[in-house]
mmCIF file of the N, C-alpha and C atoms, coordinates in Angstrom:
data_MODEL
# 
_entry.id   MODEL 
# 
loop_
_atom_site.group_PDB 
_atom_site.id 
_atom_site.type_symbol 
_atom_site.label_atom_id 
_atom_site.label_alt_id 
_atom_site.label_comp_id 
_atom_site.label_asym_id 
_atom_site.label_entity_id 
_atom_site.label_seq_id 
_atom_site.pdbx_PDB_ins_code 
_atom_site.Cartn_x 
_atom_site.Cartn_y 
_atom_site.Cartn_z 
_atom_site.occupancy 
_atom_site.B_iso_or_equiv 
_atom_site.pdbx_formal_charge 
_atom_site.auth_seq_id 
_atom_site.auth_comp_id 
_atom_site.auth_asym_id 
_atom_site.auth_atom_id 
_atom_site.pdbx_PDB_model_num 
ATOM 1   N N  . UNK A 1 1  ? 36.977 32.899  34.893 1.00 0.00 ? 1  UNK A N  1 
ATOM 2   C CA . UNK A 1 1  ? 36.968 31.591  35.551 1.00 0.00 ? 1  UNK A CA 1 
ATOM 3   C C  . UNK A 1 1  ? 37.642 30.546  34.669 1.00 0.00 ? 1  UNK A C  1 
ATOM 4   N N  . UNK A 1 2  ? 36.925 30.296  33.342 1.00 0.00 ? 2  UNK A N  1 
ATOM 5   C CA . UNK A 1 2  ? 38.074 29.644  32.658 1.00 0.00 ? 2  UNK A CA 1 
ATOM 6   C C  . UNK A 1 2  ? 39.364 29.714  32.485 1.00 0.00 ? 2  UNK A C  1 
ATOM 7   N N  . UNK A 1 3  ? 40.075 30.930  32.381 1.00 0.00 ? 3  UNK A N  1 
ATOM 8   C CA . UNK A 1 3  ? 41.550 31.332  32.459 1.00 0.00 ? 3  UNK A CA 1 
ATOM 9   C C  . UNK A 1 3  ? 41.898 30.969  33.370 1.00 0.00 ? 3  UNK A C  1 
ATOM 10  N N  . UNK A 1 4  ? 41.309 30.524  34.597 1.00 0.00 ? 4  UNK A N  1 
ATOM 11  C CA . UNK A 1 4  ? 42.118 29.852  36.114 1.00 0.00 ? 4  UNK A CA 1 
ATOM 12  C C  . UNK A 1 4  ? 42.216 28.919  35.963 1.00 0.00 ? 4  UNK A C  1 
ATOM 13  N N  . UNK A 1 5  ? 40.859 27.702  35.492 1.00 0.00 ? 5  UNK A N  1 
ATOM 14  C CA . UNK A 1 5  ? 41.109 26.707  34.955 1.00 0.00 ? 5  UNK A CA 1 
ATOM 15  C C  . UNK A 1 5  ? 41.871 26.183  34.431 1.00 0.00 ? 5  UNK A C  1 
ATOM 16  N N  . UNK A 1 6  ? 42.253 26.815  33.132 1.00 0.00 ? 6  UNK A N  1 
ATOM 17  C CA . UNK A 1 6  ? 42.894 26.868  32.254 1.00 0.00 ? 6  UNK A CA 1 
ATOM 18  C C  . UNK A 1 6  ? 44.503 26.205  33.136 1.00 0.00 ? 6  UNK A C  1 
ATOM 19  N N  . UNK A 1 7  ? 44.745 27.720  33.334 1.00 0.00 ? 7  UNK A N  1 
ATOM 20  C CA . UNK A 1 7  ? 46.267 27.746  33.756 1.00 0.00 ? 7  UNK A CA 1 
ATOM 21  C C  . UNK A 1 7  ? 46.158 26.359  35.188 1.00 0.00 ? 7  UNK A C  1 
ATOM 22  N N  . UNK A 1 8  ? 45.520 26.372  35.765 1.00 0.00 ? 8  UNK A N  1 
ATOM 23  C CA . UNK A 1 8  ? 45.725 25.008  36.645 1.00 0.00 ? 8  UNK A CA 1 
ATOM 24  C C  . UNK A 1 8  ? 45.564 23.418  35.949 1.00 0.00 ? 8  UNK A C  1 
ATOM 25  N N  . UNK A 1 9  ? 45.146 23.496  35.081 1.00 0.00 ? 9  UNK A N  1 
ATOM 26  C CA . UNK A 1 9  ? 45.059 22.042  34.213 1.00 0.00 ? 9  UNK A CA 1 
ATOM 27  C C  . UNK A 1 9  ? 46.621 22.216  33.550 1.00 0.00 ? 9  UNK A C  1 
ATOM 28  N N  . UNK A 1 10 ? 47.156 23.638  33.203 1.00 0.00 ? 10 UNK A N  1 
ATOM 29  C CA . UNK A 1 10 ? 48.411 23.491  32.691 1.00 0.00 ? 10 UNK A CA 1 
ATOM 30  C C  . UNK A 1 10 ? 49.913 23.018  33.573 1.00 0.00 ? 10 UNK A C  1 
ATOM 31  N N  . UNK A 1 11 ? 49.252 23.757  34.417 1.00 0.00 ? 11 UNK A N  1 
ATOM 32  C CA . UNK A 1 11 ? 50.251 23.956  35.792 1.00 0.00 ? 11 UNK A CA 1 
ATOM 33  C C  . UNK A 1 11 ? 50.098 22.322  36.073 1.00 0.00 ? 11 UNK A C  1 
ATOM 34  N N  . UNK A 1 12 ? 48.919 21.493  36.639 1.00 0.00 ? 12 UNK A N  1 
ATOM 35  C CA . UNK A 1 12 ? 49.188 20.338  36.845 1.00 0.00 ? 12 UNK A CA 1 
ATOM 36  C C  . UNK A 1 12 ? 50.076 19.270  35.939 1.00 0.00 ? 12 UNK A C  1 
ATOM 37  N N  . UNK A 1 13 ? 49.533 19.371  34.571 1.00 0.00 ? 13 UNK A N  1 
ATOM 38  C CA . UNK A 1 13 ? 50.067 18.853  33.275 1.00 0.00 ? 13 UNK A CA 1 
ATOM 39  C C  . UNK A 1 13 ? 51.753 19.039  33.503 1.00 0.00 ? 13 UNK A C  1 
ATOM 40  N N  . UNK A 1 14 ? 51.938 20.227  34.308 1.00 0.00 ? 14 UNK A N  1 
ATOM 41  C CA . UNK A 1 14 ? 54.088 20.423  33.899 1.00 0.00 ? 14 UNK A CA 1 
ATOM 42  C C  . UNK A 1 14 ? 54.228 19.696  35.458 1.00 0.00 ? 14 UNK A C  1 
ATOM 43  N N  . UNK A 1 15 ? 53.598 19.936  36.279 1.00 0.00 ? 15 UNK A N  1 
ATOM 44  C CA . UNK A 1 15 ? 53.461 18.861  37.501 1.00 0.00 ? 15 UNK A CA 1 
ATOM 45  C C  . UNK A 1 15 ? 54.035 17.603  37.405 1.00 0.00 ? 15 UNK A C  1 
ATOM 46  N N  . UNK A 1 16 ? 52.667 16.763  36.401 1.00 0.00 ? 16 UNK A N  1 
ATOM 47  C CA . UNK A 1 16 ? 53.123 15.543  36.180 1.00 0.00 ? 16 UNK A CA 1 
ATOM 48  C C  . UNK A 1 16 ? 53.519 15.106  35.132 1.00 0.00 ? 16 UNK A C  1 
ATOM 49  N N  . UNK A 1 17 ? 54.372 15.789  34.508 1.00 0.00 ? 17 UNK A N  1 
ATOM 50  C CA . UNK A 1 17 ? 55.478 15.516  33.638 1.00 0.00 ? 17 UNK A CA 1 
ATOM 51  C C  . UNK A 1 17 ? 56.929 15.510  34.218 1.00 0.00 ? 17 UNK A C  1 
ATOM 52  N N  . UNK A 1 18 ? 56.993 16.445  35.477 1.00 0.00 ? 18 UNK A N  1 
ATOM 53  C CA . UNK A 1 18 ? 58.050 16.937  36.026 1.00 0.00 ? 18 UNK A CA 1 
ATOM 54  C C  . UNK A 1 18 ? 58.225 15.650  37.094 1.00 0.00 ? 18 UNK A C  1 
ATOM 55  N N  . UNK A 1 19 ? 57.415 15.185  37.627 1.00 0.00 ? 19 UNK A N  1 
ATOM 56  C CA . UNK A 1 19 ? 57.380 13.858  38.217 1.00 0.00 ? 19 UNK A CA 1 
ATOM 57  C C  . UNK A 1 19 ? 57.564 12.762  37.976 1.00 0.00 ? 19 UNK A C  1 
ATOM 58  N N  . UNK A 1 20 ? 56.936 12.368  36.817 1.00 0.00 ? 20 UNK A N  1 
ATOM 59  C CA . UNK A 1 20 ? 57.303 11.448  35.836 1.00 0.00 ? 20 UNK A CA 1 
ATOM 60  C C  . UNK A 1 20 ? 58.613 11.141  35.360 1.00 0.00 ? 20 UNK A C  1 
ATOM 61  N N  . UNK A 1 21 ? 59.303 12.863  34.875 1.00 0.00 ? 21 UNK A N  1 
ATOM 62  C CA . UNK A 1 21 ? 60.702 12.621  34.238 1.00 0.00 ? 21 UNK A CA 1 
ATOM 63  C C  . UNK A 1 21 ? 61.590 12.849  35.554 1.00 0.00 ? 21 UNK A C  1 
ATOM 64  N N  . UNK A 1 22 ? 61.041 12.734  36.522 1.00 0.00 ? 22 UNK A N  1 
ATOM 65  C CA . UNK A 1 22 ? 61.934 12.858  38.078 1.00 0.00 ? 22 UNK A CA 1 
ATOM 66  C C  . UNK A 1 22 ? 62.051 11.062  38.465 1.00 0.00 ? 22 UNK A C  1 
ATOM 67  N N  . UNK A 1 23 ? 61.117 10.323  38.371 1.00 0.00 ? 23 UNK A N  1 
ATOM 68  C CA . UNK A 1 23 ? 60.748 8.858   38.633 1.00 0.00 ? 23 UNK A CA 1 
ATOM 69  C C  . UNK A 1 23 ? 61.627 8.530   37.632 1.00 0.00 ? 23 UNK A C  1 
ATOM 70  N N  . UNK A 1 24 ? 61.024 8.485   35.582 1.00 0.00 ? 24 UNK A N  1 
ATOM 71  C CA . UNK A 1 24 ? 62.069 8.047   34.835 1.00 0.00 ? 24 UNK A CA 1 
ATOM 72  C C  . UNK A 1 24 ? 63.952 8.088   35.230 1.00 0.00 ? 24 UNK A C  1 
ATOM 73  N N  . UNK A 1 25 ? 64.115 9.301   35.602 1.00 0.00 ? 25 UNK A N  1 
ATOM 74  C CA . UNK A 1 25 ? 65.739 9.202   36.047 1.00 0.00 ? 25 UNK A CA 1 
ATOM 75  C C  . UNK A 1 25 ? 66.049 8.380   37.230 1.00 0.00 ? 25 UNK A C  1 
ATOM 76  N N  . UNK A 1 26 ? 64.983 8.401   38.218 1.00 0.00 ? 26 UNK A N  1 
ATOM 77  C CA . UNK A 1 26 ? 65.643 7.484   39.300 1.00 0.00 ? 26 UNK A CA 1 
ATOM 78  C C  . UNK A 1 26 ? 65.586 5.860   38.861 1.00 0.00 ? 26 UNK A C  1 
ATOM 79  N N  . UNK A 1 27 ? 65.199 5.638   38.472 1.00 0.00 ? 27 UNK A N  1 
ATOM 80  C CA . UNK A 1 27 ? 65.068 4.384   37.347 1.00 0.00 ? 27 UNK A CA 1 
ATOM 81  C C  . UNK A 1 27 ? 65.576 4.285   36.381 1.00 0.00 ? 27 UNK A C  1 
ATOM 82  N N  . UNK A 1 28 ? 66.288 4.499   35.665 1.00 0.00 ? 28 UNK A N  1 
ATOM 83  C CA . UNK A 1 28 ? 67.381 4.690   35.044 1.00 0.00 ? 28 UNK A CA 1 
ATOM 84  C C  . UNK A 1 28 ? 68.737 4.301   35.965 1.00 0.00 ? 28 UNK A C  1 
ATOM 85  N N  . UNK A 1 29 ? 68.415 5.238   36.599 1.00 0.00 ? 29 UNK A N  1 
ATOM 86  C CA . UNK A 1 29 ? 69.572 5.237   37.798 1.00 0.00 ? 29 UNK A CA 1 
ATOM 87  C C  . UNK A 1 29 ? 70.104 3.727   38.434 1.00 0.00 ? 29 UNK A C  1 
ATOM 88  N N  . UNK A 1 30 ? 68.802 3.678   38.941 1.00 0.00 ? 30 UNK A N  1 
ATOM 89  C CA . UNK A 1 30 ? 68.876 1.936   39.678 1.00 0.00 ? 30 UNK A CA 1 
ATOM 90  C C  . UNK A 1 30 ? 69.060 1.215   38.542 1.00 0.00 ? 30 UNK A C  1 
ATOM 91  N N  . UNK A 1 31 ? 68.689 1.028   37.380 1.00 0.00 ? 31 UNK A N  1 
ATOM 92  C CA . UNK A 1 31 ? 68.821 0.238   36.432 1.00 0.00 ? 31 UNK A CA 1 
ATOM 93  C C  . UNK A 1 31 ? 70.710 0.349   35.902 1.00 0.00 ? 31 UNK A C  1 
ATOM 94  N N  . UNK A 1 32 ? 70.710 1.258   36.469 1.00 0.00 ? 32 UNK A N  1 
ATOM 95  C CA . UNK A 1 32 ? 72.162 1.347   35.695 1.00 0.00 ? 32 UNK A CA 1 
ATOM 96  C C  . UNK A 1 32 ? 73.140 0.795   36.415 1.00 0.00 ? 32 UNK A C  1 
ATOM 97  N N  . UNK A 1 33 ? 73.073 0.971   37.976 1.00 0.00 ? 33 UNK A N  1 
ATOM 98  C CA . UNK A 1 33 ? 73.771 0.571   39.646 1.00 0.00 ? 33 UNK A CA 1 
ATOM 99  C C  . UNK A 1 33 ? 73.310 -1.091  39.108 1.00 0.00 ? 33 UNK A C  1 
ATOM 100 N N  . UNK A 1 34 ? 71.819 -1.488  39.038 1.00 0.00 ? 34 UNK A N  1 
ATOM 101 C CA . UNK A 1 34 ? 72.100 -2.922  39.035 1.00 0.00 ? 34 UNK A CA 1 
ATOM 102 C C  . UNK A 1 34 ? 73.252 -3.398  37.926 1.00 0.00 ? 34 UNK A C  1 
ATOM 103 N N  . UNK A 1 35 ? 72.976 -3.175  36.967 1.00 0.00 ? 35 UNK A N  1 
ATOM 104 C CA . UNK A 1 35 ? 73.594 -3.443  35.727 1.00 0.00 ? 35 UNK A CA 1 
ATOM 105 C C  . UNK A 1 35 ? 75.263 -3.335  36.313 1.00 0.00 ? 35 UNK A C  1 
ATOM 106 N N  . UNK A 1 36 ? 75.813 -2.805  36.760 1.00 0.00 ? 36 UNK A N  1 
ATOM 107 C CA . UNK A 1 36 ? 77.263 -2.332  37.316 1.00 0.00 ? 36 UNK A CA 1 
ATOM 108 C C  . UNK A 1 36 ? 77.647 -3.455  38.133 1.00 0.00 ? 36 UNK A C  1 
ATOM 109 N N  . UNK A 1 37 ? 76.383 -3.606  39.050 1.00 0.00 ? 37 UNK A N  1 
ATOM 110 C CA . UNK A 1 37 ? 76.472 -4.626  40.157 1.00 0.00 ? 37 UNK A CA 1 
ATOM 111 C C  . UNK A 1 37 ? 76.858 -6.032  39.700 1.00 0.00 ? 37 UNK A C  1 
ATOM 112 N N  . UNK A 1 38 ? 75.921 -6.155  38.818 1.00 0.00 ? 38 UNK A N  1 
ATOM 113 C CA . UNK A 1 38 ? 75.830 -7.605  37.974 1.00 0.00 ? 38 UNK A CA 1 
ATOM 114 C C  . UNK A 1 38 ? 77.374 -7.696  36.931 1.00 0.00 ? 38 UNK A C  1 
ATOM 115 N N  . UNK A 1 39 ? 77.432 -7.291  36.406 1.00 0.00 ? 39 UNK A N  1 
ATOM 116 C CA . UNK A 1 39 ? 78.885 -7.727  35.767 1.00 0.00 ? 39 UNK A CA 1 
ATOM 117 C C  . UNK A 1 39 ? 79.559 -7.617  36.652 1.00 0.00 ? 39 UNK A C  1 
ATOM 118 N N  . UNK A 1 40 ? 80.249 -6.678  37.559 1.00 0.00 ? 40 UNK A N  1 
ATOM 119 C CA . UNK A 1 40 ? 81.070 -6.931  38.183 1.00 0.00 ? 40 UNK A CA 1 
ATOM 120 C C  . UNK A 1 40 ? 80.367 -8.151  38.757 1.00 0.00 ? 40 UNK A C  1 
ATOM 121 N N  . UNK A 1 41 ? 79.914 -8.796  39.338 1.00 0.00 ? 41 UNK A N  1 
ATOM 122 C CA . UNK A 1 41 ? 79.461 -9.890  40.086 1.00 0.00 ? 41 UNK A CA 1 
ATOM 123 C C  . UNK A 1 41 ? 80.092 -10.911 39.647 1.00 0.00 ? 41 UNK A C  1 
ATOM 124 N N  . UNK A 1 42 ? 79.350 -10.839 38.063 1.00 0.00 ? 42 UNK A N  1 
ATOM 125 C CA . UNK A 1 42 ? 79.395 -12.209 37.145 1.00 0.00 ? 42 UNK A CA 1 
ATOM 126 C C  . UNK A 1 42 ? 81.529 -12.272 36.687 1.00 0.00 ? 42 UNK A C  1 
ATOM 127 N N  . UNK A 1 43 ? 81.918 -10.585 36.905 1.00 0.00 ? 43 UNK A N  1 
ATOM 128 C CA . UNK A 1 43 ? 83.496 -10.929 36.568 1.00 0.00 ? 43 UNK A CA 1 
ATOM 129 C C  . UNK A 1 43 ? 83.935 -11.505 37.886 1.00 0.00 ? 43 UNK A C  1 
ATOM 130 N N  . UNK A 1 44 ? 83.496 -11.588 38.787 1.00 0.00 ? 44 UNK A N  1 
ATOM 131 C CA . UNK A 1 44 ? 84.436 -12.077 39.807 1.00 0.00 ? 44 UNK A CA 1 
ATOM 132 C C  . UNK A 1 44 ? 83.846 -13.351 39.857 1.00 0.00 ? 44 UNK A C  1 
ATOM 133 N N  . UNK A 1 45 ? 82.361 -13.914 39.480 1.00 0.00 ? 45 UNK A N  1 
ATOM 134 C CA . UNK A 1 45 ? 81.875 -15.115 39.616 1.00 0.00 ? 45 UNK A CA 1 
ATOM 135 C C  . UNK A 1 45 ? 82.855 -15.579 38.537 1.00 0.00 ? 45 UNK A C  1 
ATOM 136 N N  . UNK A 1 46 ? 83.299 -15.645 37.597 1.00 0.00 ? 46 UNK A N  1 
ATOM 137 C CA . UNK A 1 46 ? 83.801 -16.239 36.330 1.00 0.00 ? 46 UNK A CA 1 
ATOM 138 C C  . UNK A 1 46 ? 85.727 -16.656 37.012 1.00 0.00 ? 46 UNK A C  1 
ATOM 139 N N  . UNK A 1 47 ? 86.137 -15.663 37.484 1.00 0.00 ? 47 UNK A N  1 
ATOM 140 C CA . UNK A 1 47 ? 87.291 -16.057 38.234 1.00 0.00 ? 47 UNK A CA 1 
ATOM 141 C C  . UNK A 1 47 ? 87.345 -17.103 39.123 1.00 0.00 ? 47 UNK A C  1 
ATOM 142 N N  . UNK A 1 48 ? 86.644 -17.311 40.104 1.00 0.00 ? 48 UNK A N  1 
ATOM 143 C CA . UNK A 1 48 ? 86.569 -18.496 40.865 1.00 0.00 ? 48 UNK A CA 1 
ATOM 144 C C  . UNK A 1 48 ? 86.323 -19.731 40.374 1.00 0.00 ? 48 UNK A C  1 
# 
């Protein structure tokens, strides 16, 4: 019974790590698209 335990507290643990570093990249992501967004913005705001 413990060995099931076991392996399901592990199994969840790579779960939510695997989720976590799935969320971290999409956030990254958007952080990076805004960031792209914004200078180009601010280079064409600076031209006018």
């Amino acid at each position: 019974m413990d060995a099931v335990v076991a392996v399901h507290c592990v199994k969840s643990d790579i779960f939510q790590e695997g989720l976590s570093a799935r969320i971290y990249e999409n956030a990254s992501e958007n952080i990076m698209k805004m960031m792209l967004l914004e200078s180009t913005f601010l280079q064409v705001y600076k031209k006018r």
